[in-house]
C-alpha positions in Angstrom: 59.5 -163.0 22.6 62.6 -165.3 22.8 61.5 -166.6 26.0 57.9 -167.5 25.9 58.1 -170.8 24.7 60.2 -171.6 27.8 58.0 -170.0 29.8 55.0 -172.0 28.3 56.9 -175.3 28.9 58.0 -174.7 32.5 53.7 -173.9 32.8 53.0 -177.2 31.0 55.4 -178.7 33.5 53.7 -177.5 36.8 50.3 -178.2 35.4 51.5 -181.9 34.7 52.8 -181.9 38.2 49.7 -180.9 39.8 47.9 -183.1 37.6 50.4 -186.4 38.7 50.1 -184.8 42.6 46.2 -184.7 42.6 45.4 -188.3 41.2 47.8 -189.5 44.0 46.6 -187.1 46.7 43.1 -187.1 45.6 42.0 -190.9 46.0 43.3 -191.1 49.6 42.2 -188.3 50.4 38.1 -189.5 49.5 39.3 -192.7 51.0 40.0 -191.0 54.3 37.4 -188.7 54.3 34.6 -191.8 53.5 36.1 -194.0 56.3 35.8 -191.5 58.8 32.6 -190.5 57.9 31.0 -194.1 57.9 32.8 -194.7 61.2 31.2 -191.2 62.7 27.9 -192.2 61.1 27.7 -196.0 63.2 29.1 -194.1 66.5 26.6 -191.8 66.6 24.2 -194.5 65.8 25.2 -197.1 68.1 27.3 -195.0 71.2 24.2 -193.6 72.6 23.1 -197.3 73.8 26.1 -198.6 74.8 25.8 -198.9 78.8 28.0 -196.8 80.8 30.0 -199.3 82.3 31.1 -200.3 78.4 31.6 -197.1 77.4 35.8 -196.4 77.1 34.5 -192.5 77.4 33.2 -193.3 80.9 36.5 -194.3 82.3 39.3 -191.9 80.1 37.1 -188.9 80.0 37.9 -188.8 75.7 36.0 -190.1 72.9 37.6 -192.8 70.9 36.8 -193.0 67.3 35.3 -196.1 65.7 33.9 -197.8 69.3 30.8 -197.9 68.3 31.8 -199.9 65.2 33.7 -202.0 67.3 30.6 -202.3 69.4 27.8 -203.3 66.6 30.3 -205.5 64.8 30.9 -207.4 68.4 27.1 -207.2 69.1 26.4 -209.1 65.5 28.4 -211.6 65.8 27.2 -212.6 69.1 23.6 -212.2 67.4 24.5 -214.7 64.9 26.5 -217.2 67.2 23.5 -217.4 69.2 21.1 -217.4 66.5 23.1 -221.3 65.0 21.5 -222.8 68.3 18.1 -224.4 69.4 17.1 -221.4 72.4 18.5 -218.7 69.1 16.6 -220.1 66.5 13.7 -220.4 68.1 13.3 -216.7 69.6 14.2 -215.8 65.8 11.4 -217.5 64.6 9.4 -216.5 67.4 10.3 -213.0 65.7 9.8 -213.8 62.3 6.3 -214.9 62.9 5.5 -211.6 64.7 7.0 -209.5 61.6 4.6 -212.0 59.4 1.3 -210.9 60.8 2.3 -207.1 60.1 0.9 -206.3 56.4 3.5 -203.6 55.6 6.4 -204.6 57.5 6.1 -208.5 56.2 6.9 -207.4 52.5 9.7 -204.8 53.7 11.1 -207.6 56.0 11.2 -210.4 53.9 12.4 -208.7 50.6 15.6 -206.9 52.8 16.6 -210.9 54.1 16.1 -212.4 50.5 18.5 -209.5 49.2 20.9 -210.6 52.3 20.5 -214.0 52.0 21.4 -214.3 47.9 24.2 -211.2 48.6 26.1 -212.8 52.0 25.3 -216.5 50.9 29.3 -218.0 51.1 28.6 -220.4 48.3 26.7 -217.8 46.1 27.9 -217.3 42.6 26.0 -214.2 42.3 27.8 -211.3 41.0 31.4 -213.1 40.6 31.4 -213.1 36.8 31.1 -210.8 34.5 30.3 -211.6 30.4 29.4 -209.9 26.9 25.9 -209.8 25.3 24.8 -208.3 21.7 22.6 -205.4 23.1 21.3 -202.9 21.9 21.2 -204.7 18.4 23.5 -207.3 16.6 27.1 -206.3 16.2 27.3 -203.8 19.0 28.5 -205.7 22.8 27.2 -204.5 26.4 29.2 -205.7 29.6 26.8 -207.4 32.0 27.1 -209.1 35.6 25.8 -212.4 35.5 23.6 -212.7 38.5 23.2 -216.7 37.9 20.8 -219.3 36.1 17.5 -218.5 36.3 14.8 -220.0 38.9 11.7 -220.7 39.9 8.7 -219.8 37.4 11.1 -217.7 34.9 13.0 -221.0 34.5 10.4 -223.3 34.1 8.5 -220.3 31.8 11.9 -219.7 29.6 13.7 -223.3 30.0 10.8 -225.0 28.3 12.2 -224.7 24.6 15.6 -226.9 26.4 18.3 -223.8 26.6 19.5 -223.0 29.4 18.5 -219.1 30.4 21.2 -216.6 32.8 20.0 -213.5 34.3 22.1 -210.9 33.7 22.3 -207.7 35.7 22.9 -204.4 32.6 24.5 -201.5 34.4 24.3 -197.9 32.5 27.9 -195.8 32.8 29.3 -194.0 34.7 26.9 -195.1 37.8 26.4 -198.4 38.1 24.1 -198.7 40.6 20.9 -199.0 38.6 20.0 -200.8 35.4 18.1 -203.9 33.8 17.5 -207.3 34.8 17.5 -209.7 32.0 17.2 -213.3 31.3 19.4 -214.3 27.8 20.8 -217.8 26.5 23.9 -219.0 28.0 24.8 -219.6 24.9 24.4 -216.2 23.9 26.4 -214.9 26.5 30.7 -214.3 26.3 32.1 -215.1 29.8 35.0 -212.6 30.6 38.1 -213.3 33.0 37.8 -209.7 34.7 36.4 -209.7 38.0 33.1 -207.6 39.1 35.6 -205.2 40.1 37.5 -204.6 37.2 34.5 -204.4 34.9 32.8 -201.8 37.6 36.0 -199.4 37.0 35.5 -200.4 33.1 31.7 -199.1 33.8 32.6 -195.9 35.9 35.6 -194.8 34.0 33.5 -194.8 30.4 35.8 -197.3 29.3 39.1 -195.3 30.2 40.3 -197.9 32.5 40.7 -201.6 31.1 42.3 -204.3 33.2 45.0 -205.8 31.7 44.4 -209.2 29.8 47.1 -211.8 28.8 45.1 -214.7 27.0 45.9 -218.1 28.0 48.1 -220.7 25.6 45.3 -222.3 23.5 42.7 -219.7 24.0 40.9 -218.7 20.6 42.6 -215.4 19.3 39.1 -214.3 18.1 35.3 -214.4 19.6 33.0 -212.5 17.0 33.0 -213.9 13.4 34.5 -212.3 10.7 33.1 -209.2 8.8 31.0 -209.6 5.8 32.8 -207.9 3.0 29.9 -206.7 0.6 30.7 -206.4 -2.8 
C-alpha cells in the first residue's frame, strides 16, 4: 500500500509524456502525410501527359516525387505570361466566348473565375481582417471575417439610409468552412488586430487557442459599455 501513490505518479508522468510527445509528433506528422498526399494527387493527375521526352522517369528509369507539381506550376505560369499579351488575350477570349454560348457550363465557368478573381486579386482586402458583431442577440459577440464593403445592388439597396454597410462572412466552430453571409453597419462592427489566421485557430480550437494581444499605448482599455446595475 505504501507504494501506490508512487506508482500512480510515475503513471501520471508517462501519460504527461506521451501527451507532450504526441502534440509534437502528431502535427508533423498530418503535415507530412497531407503534403505528400497533395503532391501524389497532382502527379497522378498531371504525369500521364507529360511527353516522354520531359519526363525525368524516361531517362533515370525512377519516379521522382512532386514532378508533376513542378510540371503544372511551370505550365501555369507560362499560361499566364502568355495570357498579359495581345496573341494571349485574344485566344482567351476567343475561349471565353465559346464557354458563353454553353448554358450549363457559362454559369459553372463564370462563378469559378469571379471566386478566383475576388480570392487571388493582389490588392484585394477580402478576408484580411477579422472583427466582432452582437449576434445572436445584444450582449453576446460572434467573431466574423470581414469580406469587404458591400457592392453593387445590396449597396445601393442597404446604403440608401447614408451608413455605410460590410459584409461579413459568420463561420460556425469547430469547422469553418461553411456559415452566413451578412451585411451589418460598419459602425456596428469591432475591428480586431488578429489575423484570419489567428481567429481560424480561435474558431477550430472552440476558443482554446487565443493569440496573444498586447494593446497599443493610447488604445481604450475597454470596448462594450458598462453593466447596468439594477436595483
Amino acid at each position: 500500500m505504501s507504494d501506490s501513490p508512487e506508482r500512480i505518479s510515475l503513471a501520471g508522468r508517462l501519460r504527461n509524456n506521451f501527451l507532450t510527445g504526441l502534440i509534437i509528433c502528431a502535427p508533423l506528422a498530418i503535415t507530412i502525410w497531407l503534403t505528400f498526399a497533395f503532391i501524389d494527387w497532382a502527379d497522378s493527375w498531371v504525369t500521364p501527359y507529360i511527353p516522354q521526352r520531359y519526363d525525368p522517369q524516361y531517362y533515370f528509369n525512377i519516379t521522382i516525387p512532386g514532378t508533376g507539381l513542378v510540371m503544372a506550376v511551370v505550365l501555369i505560369t507560362i499560361i499566364g505570361f502568355l495570357g498579359k499579351n495581345l496573341i494571349g488575350r485574344s485566344i482567351v477570349n476567343f475561349g471565353e466566348s465559346i464557354l458563353h454560348r454553353m448554358p450549363l457550363v457559362r454559369t459553372i465557368y463564370r462563378s469559378v473565375k469571379q471566386i478566383l478573381e475576388t480570392v487571388l486579386k493582389e490588392q484585394s482586402t477580402s478576408f484580411k481582417k477579422c472583427g466582432l458583431i452582437e449576434f445572436p442577440s445584444p450582449g453576446m459577440w460572434a467573431l466574423v471575417f470581414i469580406s469587404g464593403d458591400a457592392q453593387g445592388e445590396i449597396a445601393a439597396k442597404l446604403n440608401a439610409d447614408g451608413e455605410e454597410m460590410v459584409g461579413v462572412f459568420l463561420p460556425p466552430t469547430p469547422v469553418p468552412t461553411a456559415g452566413f453571409l451578412m451585411f451589418v453597419p460598419r459602425s456596428k462592427v469591432i475591428m480586431l488586430d488578429m489575423t484570419p489566421e489567428e481567429g481560424a485557430k480561435l474558431l477550430i480550437s472552440g476558443g482554446l487557442i487565443a493569440p496573444d494581444y498586447r494593446p497599443s499605448a493610447g488604445a481604450p482599455t475597454a470596448v462594450l459599455p458598462p453593466p447596468v446595475v439594477q436595483g
